[in-house]
N, CA, C and O atoms as a DFTB+ gen file, in Angstrom:
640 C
 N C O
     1  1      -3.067       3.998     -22.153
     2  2      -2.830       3.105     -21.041
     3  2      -4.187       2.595     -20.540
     4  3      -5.130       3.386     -20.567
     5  1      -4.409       1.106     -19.996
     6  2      -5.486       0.553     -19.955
     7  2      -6.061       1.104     -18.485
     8  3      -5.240       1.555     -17.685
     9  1      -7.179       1.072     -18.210
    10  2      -7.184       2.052     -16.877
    11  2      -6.962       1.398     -15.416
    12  3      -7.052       2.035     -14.367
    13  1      -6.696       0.192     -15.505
    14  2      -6.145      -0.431     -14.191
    15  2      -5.010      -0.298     -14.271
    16  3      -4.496      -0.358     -13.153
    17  1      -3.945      -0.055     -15.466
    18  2      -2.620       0.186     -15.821
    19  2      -2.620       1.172     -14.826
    20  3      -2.252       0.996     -13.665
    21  1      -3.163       2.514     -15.450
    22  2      -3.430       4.086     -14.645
    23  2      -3.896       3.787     -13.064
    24  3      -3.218       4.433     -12.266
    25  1      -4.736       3.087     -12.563
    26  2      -5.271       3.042     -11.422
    27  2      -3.808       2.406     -10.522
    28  3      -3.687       2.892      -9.398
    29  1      -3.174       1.805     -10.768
    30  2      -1.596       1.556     -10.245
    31  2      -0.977       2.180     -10.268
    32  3      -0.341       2.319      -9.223
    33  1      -0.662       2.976     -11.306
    34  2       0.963       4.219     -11.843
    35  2       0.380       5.162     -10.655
    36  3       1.126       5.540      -9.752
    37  1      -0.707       5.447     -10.693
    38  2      -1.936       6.335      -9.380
    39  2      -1.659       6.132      -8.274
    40  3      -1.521       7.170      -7.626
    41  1      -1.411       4.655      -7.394
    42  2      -1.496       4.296      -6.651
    43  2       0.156       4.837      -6.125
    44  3       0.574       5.669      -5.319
    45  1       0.755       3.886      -7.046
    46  2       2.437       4.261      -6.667
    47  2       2.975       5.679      -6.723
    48  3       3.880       6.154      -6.037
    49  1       2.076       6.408      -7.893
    50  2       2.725       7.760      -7.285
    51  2       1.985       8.766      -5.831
    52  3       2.259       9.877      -5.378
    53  1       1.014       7.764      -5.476
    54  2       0.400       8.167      -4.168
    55  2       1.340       8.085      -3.061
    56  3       1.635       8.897      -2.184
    57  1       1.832       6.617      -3.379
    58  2       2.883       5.852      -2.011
    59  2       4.325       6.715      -2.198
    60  3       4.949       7.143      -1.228
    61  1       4.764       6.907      -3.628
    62  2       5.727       7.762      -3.848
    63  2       5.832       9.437      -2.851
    64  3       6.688       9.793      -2.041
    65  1       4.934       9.957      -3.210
    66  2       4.552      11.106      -2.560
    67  2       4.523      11.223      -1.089
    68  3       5.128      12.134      -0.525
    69  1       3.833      10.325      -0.438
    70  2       3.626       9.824       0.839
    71  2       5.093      10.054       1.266
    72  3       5.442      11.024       1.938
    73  1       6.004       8.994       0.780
    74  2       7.383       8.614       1.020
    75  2       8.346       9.659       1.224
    76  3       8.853       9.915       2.317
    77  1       8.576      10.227       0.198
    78  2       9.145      11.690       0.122
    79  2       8.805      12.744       0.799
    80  3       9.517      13.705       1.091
    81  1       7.412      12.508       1.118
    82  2       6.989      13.932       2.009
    83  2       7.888      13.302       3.434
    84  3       8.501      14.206       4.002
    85  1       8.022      12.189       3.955
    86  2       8.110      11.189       4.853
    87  2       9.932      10.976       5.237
    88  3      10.631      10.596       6.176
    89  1      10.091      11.505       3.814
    90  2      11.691      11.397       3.855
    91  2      12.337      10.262       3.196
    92  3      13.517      10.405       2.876
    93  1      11.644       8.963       2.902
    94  2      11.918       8.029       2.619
    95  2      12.383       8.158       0.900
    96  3      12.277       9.200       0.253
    97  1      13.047       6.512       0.219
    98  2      12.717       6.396      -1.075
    99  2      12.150       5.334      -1.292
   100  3      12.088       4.404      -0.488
   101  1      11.574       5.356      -2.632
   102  2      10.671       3.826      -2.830
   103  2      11.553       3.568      -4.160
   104  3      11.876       4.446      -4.960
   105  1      11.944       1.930      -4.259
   106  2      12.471       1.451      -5.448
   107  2      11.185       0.558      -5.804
   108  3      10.229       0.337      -5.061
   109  1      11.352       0.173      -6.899
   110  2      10.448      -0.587      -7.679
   111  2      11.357      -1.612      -8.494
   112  3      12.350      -1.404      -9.190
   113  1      10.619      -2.901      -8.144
   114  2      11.598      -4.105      -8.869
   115  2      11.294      -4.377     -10.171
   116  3      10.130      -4.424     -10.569
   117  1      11.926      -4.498     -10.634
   118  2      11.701      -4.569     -12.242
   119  2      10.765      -5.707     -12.711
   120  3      10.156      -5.705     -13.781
   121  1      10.717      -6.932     -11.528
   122  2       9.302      -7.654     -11.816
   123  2       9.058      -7.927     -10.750
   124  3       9.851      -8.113      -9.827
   125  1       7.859      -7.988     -10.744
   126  2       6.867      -8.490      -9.777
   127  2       6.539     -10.116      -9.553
   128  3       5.538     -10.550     -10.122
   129  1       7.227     -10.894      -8.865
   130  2       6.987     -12.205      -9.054
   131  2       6.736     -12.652      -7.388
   132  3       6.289     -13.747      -7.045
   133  1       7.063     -11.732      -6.611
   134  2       6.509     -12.493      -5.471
   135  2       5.932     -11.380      -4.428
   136  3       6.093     -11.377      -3.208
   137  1       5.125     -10.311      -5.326
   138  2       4.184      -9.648      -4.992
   139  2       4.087      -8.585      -4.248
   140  3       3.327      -8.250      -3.340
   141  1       5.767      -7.683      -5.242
   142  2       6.205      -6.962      -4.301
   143  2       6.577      -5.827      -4.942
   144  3       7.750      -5.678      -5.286
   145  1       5.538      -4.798      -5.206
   146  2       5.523      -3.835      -5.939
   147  2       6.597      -2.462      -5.794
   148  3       6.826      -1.756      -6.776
   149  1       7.192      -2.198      -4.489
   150  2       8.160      -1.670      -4.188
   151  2       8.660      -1.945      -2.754
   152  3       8.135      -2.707      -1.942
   153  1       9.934      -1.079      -2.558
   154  2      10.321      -1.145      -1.252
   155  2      10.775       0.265      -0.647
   156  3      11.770       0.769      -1.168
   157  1      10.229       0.867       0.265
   158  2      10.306       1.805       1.049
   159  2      11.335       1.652       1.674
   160  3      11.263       0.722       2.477
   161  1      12.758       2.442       1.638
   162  2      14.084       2.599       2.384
   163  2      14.552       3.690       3.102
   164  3      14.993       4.563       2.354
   165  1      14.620       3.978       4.388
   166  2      15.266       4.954       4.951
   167  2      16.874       5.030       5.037
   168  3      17.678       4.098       5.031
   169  1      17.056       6.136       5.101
   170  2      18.722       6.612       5.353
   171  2      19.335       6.355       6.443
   172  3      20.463       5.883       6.581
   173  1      18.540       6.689       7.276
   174  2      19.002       7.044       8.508
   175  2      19.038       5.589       9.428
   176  3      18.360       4.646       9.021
   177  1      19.819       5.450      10.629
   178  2      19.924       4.280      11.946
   179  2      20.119       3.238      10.970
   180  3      20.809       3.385       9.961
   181  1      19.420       2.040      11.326
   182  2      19.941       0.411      10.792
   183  2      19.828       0.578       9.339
   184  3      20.220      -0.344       8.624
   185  1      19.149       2.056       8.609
   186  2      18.485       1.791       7.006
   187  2      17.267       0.661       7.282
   188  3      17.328      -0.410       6.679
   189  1      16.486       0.852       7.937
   190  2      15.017      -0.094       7.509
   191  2      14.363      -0.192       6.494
   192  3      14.133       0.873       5.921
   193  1      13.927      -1.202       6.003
   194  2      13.223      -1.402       4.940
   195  2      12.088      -1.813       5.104
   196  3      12.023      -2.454       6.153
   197  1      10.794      -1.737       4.376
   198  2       9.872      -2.597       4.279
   199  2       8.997      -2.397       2.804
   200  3       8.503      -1.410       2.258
   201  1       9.074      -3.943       2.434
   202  2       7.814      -4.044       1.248
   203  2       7.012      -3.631       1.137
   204  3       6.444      -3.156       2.121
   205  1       6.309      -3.530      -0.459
   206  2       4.659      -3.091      -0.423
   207  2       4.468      -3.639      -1.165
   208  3       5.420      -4.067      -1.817
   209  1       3.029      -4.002      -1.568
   210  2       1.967      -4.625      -2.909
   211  2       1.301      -3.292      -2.567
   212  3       1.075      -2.754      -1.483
   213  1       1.077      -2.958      -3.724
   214  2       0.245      -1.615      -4.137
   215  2      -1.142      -1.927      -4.629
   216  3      -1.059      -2.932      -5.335
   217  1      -2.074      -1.602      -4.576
   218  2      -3.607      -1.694      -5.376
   219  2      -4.487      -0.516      -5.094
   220  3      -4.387      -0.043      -3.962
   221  1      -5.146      -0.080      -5.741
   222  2      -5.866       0.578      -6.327
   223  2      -7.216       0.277      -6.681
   224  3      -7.390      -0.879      -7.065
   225  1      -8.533       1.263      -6.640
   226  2      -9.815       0.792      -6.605
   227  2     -10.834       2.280      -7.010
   228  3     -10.868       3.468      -6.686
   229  1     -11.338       1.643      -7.617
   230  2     -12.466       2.905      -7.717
   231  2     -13.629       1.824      -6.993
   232  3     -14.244       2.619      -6.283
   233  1     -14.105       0.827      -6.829
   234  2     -14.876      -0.044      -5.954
   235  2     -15.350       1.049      -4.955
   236  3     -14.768       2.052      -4.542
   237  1     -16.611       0.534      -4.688
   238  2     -17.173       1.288      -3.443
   239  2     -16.404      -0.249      -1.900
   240  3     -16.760      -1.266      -1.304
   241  1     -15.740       0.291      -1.982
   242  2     -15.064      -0.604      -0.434
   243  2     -14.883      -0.241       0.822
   244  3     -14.469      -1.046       1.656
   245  1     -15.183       1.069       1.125
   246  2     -15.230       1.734       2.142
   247  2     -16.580       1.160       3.581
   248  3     -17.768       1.462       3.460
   249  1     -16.246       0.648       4.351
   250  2     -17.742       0.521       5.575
   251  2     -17.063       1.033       6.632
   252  3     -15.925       1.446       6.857
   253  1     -17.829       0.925       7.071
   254  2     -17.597       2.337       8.820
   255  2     -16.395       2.018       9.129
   256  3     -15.551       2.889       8.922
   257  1     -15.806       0.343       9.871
   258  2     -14.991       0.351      10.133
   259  2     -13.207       0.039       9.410
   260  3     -12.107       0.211       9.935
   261  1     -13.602      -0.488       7.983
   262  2     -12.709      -1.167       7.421
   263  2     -12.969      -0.445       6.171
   264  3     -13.870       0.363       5.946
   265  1     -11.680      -1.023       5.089
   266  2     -11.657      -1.212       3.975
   267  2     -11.490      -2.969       3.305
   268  3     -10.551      -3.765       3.338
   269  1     -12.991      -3.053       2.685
   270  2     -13.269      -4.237       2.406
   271  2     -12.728      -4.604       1.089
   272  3     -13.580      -4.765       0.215
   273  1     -11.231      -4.809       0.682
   274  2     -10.604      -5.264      -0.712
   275  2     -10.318      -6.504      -1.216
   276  3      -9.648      -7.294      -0.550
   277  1     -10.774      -6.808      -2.403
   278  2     -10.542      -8.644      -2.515
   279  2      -8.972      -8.807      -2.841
   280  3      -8.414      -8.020      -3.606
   281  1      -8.417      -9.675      -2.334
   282  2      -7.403      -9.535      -3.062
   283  2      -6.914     -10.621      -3.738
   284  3      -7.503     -11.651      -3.411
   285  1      -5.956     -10.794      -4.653
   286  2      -5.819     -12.444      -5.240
   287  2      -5.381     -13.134      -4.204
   288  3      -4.894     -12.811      -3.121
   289  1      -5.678     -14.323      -4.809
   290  2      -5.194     -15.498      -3.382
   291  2      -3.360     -15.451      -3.055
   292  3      -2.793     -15.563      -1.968
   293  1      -2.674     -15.216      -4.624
   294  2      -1.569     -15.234      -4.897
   295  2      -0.646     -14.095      -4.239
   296  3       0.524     -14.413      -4.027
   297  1      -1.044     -12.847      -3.908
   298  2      -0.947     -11.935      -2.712
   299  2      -0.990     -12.118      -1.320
   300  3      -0.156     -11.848      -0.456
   301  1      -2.041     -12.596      -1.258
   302  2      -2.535     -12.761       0.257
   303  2      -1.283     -14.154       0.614
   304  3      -0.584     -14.049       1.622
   305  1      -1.198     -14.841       0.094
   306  2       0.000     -15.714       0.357
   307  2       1.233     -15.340       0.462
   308  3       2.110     -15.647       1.270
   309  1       1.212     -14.423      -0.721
   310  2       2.752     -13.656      -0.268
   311  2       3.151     -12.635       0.802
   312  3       4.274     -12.483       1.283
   313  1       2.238     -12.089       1.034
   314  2       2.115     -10.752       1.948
   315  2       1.905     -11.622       2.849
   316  3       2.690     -11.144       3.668
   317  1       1.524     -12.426       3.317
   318  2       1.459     -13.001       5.107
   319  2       2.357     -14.221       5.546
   320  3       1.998     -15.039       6.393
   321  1       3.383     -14.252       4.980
   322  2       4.813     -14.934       4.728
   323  2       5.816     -14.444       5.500
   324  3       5.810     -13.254       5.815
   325  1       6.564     -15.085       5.806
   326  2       7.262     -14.848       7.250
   327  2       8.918     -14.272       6.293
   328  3       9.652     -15.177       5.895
   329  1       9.317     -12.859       6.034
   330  2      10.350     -12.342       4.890
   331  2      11.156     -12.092       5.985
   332  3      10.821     -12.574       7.067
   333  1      12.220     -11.384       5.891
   334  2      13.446     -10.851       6.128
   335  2      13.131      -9.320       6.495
   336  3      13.331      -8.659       7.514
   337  1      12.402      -8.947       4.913
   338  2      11.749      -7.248       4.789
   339  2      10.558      -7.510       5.103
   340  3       9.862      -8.136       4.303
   341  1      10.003      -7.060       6.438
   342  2       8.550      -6.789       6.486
   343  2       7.694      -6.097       4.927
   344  3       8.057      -5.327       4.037
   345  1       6.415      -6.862       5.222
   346  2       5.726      -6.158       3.984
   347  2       4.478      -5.657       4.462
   348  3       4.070      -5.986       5.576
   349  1       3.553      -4.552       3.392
   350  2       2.505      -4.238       3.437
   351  2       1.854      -4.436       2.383
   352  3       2.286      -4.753       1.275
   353  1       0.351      -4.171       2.855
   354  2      -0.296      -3.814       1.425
   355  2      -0.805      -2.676       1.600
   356  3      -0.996      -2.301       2.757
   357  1      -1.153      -1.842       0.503
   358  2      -1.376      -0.467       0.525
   359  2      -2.558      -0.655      -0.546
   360  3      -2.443      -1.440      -1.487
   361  1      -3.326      -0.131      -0.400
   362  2      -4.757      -0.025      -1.374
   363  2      -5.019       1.578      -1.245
   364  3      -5.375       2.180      -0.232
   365  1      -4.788       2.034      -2.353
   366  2      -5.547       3.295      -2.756
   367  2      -6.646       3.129      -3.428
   368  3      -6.880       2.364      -4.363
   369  1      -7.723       4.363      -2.571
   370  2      -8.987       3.926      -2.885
   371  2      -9.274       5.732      -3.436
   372  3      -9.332       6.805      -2.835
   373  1      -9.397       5.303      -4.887
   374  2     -10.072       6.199      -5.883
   375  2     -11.545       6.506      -6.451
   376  3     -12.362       5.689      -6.875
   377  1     -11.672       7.992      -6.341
   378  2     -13.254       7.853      -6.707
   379  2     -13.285       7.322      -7.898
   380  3     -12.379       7.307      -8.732
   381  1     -14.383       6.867      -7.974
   382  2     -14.821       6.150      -9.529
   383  2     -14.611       6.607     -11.000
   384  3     -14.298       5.855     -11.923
   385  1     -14.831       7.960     -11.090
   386  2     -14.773       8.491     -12.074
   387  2     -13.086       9.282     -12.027
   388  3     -12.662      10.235     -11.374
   389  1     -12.324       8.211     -13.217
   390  2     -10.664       8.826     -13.168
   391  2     -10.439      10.632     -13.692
   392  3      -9.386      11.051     -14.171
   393  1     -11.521      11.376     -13.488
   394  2     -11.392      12.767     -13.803
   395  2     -11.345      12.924     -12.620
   396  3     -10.205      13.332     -12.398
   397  1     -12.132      12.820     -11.284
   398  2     -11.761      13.044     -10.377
   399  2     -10.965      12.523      -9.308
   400  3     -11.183      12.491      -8.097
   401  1      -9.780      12.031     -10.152
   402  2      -8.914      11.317      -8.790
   403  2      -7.804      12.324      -8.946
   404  3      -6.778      11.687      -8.708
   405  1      -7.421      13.818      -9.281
   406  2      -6.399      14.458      -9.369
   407  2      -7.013      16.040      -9.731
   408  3      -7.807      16.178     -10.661
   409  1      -6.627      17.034      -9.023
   410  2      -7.310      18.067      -9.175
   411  2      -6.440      19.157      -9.025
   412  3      -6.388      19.474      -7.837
   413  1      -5.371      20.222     -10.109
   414  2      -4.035      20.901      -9.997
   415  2      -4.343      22.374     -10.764
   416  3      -4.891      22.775     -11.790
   417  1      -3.774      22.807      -9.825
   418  2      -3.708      24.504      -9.968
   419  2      -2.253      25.195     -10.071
   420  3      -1.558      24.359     -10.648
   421  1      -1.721      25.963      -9.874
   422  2      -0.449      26.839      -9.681
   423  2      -0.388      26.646      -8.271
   424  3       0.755      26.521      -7.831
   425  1      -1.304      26.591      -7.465
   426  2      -1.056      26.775      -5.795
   427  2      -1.411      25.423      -5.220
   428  3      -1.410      25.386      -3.990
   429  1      -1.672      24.460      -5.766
   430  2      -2.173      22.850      -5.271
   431  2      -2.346      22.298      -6.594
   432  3      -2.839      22.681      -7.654
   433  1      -1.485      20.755      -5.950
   434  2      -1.882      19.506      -6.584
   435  2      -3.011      18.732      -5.480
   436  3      -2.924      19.083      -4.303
   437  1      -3.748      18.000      -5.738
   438  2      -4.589      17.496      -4.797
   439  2      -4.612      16.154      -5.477
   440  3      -4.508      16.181      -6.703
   441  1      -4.760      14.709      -4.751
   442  2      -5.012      13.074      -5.035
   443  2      -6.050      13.121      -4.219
   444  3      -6.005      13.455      -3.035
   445  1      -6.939      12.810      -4.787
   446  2      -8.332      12.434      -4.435
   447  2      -8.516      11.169      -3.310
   448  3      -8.038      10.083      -3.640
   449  1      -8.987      11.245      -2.397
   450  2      -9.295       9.968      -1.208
   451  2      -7.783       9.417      -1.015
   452  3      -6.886      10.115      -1.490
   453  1      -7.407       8.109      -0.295
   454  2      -6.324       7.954       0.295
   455  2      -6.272       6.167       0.611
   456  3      -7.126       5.331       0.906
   457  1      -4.966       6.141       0.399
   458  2      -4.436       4.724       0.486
   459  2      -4.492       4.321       2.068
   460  3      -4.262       5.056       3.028
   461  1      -4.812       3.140       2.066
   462  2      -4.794       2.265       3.444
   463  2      -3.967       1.210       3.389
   464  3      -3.654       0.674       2.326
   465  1      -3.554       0.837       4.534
   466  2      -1.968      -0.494       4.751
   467  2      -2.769      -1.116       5.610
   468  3      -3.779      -0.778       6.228
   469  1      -2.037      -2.239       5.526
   470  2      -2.440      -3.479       6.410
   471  2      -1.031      -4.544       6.507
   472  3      -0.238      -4.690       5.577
   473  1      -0.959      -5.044       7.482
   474  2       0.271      -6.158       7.440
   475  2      -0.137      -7.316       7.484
   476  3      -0.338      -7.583       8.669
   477  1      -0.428      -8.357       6.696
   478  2      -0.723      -9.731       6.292
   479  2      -0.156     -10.642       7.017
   480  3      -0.648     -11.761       7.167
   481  1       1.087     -10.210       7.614
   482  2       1.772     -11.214       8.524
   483  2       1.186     -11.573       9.540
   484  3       0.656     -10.967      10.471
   485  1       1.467     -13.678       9.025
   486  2       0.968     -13.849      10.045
   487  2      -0.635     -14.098       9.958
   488  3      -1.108     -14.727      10.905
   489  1      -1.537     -13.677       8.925
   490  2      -2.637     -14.005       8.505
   491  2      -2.982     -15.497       8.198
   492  3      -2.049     -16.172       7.763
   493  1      -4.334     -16.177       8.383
   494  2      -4.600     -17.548       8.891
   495  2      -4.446     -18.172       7.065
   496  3      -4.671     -17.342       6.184
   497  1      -4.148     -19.304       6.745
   498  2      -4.346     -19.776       5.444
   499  2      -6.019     -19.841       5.078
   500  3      -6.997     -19.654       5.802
   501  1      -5.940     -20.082       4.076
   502  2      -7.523     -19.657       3.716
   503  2      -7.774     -21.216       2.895
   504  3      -6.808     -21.973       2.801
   505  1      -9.102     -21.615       2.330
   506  2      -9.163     -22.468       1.581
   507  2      -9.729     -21.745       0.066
   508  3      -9.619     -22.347      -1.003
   509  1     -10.280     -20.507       0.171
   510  2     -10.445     -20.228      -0.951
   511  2      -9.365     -19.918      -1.706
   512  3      -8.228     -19.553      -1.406
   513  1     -10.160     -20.218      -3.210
   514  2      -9.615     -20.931      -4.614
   515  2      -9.178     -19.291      -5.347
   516  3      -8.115     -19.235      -5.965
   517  1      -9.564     -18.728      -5.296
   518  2      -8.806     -17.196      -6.115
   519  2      -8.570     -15.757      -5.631
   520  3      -7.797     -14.948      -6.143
   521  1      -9.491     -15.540      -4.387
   522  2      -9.468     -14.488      -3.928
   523  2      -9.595     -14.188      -2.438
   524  3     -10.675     -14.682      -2.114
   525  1      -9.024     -13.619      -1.361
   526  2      -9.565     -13.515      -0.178
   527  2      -9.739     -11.591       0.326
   528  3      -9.004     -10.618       0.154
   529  1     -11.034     -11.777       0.956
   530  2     -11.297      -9.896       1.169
   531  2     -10.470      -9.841       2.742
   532  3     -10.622     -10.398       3.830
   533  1      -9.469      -8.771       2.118
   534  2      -9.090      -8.304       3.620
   535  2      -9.676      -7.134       4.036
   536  3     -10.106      -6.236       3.312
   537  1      -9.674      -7.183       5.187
   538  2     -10.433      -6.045       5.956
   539  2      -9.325      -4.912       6.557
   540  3      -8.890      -5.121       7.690
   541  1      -8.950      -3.946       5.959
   542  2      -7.829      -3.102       6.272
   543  2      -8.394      -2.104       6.999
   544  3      -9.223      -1.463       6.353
   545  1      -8.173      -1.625       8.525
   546  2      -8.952      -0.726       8.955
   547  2      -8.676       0.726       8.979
   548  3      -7.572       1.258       9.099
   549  1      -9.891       1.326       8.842
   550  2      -9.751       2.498       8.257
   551  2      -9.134       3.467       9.360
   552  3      -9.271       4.660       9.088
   553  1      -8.505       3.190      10.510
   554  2      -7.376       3.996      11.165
   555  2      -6.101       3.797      10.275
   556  3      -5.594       4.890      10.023
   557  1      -5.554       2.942       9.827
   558  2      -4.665       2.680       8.994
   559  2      -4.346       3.229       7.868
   560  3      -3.716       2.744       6.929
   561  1      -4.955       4.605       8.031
   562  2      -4.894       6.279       6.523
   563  2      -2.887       5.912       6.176
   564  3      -2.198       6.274       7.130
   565  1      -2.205       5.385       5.175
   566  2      -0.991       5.697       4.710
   567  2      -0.699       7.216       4.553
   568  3      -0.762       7.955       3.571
   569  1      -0.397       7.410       5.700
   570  2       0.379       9.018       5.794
   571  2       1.879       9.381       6.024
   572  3       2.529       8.453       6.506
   573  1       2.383      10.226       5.846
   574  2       3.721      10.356       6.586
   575  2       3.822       9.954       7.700
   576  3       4.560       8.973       7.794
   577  1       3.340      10.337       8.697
   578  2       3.273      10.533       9.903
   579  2       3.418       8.604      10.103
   580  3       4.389       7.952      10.487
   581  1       1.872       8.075       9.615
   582  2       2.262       6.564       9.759
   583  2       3.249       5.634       9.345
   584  3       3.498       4.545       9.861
   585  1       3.907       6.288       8.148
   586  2       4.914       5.585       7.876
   587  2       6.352       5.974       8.373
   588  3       7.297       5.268       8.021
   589  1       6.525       6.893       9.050
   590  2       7.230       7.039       9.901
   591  2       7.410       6.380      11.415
   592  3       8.559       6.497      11.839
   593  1       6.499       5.723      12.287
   594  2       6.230       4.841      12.640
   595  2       6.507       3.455      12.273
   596  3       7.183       2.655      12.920
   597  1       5.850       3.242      11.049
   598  2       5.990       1.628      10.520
   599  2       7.673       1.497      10.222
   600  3       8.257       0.476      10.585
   601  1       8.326       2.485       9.610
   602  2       9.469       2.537      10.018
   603  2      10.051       2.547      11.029
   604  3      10.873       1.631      10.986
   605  1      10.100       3.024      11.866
   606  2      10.322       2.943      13.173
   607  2      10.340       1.176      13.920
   608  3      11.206       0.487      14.459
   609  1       9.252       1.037      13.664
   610  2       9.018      -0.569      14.275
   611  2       9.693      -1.514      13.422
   612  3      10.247      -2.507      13.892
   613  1       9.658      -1.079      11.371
   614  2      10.918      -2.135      11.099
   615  2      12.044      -1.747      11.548
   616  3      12.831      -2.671      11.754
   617  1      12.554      -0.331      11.862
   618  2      13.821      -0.732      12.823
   619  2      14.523      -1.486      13.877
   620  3      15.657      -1.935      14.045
   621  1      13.344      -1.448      14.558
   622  2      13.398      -2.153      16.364
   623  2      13.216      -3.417      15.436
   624  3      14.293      -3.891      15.800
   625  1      12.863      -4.131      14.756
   626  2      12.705      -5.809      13.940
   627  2      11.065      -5.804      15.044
   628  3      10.715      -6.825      15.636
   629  1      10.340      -4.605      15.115
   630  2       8.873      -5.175      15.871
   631  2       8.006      -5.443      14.159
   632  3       8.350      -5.058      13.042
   633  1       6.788      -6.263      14.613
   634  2       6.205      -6.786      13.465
   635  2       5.275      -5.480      13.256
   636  3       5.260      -4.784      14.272
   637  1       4.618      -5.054      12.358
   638  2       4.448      -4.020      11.589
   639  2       2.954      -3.954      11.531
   640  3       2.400      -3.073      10.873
């Protein structure tokens, strides 16, 4: 598998994990055409949903306050689009070297560093031609705890 292949399957079984610890399930659409790598569904009250675009990085992108990720232009358009299902983006940020992004014993599995979300909605149009860096801030750790919340607010229909 090519290693950005791996740096995704990585990513999603990060958000996977997240989810489940969280209570949730994540489906995955069989294609990706409008930039929407899965969808996070709860059981419980209205059943809320919300999208994700997943990415992945061994990049040094980390600064004090943000996570600095380029993303295609073709994303950033879709993710800040006014949907039905709120969406996110989730960037897992992996150390560089893919030996150390997973570390398992009998008593621990461990995923190395941690995915960050951001909600695009609602983000200004851009004029650049292929790529725009979003700045995802680094309070925004994808945890249970937070996505229990972000659920929460797609319940109430608050923006995310």
């Amino acid at each position: 598998m090519e290693l950005n292949d791996r740096k995704w399957r990585f990513s999603m079984a990060y958000i996977s994990a997240v989810a489940a610890h969280a209570g949730y399930q994540v489906t995955e659409p069989h294609v990706d055409k409008d930039s929407l790598d899965g969808i996070l569904i709860g059981e419980e009250g209205r059943r809320p949903m919300i999208g994700f675009q997943a990415k992945a990085t061994g990049r040094d992108v980390l600064k004090p306050e943000h996570v600095a990720f380029p993303l295609p232009l073709k994303n950033y358009n879709d993710l800040r689009a006014d949907t039905v299902i709120p969406r996110l983006l989730i960037v897992v940020v992996l150390p560089q070297q893919h030996e150390e992004w997973l570390a398992q014993s009998e008593d621990e599995l461990r995923l190395r560093r941690c995915g960050y979300f951001f909600s695009l909605f609602g983000q200004s149009e851009t004029d650049n031609a292929t790529s725009v860096t979003v700045h995802l801030p680094r309070t925004g750790v994808f945890t249970s705890e937070q996505l229990r919340a972000l659920m929460g607010r797609a319940e109430r229909g608050e923006p995310l």
